[in-house]
Backbone as JSON, one array per atom type, in Angstrom:
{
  "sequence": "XXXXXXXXXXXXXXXXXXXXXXXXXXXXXXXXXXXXXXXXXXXXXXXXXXXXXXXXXXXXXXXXXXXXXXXXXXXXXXXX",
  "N": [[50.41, -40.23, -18.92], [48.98, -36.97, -18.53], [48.36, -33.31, -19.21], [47.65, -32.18, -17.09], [47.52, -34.44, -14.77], [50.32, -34.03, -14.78], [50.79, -31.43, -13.76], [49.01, -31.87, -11.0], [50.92, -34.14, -9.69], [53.04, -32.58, -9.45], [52.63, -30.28, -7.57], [52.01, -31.6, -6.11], [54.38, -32.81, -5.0], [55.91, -30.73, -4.57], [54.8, -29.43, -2.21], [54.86, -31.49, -0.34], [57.79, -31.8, -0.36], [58.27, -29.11, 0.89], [57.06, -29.91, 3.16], [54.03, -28.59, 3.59], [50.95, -28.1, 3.53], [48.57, -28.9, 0.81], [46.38, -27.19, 1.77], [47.66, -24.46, 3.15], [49.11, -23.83, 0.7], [47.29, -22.59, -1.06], [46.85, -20.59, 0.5], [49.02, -19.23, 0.88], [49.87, -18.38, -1.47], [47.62, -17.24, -2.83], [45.64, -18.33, -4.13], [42.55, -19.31, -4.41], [41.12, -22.36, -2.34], [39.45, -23.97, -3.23], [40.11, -24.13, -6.1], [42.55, -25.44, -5.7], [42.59, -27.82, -4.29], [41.1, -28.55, -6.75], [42.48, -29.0, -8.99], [44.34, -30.86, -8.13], [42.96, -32.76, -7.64], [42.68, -33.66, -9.76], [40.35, -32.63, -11.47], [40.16, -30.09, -12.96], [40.83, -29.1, -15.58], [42.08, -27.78, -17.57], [44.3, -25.8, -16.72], [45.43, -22.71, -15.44], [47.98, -20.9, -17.0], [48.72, -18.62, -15.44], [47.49, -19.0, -12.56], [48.97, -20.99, -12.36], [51.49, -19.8, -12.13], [50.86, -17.94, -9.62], [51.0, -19.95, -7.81], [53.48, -21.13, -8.2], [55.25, -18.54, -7.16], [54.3, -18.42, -4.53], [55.38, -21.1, -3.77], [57.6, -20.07, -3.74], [59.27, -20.53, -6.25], [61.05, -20.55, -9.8], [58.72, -20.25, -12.44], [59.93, -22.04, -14.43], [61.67, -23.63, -13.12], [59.3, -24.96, -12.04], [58.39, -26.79, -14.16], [60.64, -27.43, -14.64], [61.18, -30.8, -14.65], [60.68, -34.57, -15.38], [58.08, -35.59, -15.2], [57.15, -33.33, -17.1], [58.65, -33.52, -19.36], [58.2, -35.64, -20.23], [55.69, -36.13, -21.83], [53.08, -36.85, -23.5], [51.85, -35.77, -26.85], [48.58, -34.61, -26.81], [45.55, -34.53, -28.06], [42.65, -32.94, -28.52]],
  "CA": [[50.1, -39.1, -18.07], [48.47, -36.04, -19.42], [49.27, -32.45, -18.48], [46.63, -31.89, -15.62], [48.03, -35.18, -14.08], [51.78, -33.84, -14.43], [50.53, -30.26, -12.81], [48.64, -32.32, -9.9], [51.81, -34.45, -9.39], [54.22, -31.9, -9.41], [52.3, -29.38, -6.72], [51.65, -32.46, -4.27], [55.32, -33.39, -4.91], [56.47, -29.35, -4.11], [53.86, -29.19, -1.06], [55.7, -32.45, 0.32], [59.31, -31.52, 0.17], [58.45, -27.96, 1.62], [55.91, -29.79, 4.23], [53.22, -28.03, 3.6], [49.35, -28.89, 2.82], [47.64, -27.87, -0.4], [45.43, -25.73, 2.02], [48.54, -23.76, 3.03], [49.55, -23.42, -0.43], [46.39, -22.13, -1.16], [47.0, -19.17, 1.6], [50.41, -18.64, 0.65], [49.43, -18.12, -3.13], [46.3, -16.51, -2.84], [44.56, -19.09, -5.36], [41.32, -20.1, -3.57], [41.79, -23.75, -1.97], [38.85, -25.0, -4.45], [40.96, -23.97, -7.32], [44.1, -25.8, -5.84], [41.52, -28.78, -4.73], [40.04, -28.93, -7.82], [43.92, -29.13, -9.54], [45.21, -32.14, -7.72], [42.35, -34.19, -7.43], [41.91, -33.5, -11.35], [39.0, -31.69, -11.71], [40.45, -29.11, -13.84], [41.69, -29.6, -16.76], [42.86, -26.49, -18.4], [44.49, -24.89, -15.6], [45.77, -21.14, -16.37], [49.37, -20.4, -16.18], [48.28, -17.25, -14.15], [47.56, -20.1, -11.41], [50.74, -22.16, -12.14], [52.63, -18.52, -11.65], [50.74, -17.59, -8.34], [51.38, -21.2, -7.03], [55.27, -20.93, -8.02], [55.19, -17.58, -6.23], [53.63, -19.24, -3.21], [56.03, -21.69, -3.45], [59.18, -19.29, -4.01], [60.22, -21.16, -7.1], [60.5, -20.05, -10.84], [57.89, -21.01, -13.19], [60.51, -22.61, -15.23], [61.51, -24.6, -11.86], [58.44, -25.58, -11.75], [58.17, -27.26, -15.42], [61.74, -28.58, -15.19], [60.82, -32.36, -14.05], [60.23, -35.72, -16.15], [56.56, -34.95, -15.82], [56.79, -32.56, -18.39], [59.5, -34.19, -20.49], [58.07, -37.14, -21.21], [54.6, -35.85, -21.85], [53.08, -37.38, -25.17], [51.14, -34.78, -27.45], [47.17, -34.61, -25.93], [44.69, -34.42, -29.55], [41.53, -33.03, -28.13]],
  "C": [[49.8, -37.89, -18.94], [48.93, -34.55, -18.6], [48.57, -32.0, -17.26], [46.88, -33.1, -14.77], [49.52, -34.73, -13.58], [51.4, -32.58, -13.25], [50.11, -30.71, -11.75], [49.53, -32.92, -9.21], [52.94, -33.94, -8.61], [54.18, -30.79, -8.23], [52.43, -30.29, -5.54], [52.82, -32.6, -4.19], [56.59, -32.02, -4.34], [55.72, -29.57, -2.67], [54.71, -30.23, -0.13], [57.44, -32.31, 0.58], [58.88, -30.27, 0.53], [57.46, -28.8, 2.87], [54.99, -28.72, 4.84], [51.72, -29.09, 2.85], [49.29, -27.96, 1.48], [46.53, -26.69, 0.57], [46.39, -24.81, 2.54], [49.18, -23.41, 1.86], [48.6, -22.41, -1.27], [46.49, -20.35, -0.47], [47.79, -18.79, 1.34], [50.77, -17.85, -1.04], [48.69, -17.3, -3.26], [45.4, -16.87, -4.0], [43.92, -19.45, -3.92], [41.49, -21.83, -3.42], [40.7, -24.5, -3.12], [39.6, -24.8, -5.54], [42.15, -25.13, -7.05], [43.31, -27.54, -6.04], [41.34, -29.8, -6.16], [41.36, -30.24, -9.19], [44.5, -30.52, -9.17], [44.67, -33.05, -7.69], [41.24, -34.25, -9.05], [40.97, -33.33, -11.65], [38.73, -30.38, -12.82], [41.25, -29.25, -14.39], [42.21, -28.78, -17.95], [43.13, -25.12, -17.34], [45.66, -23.87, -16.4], [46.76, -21.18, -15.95], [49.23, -19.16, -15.29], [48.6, -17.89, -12.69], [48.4, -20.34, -11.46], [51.92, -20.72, -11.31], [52.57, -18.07, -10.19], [51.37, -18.91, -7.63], [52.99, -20.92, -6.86], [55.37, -19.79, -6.91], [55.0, -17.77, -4.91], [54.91, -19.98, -2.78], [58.08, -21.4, -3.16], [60.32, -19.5, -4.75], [59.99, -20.27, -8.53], [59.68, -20.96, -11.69], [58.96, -22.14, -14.23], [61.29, -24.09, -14.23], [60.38, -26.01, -11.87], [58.0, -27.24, -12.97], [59.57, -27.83, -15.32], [61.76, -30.05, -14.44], [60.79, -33.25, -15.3], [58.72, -35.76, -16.49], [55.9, -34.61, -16.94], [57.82, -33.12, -18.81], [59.17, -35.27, -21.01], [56.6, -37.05, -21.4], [54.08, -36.45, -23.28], [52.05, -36.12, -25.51], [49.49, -35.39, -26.91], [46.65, -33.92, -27.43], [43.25, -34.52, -28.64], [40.13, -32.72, -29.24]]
}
């Protein structure tokens, strides 16, 4: 898994225990729904912590919340 898979994971996997859509997350954030879109169905692949921060915000968690999962812990180094 790479880190634009863990970030797509980890939003659908927030959006689902709050039961909410990604297009309500979108509204609640104030990232544009193609941005969130684009994010989950991996399309973007150097997504800005700016985004990750509005999303948390959206979601009413801390960014550090957001990053504490297996996702990101077991991530292997990405050599682009």
């Amino acid at each position: 898994m790479n880190i634009s898979q863990a970030v797509a994971f980890r939003i659908l996997e927030l959006c689902k225990e709050r039961g909410i859509t990604v297009n309500k997350l979108s509204t609640i954030s104030a990232v544009t729904q193609s941005t969130v879109n684009d994010i989950v169905n991996n399309k973007s692949k150097n997504i800005g912590i700016s985004t990750i921060k509005k999303l948390c915000d959206g979601l009413e968690i801390s960014i550090t919340d957001f990053f504490n999962t297996s996702y990101f812990k077991n991530l292997e180094q990405e050599i682009c």
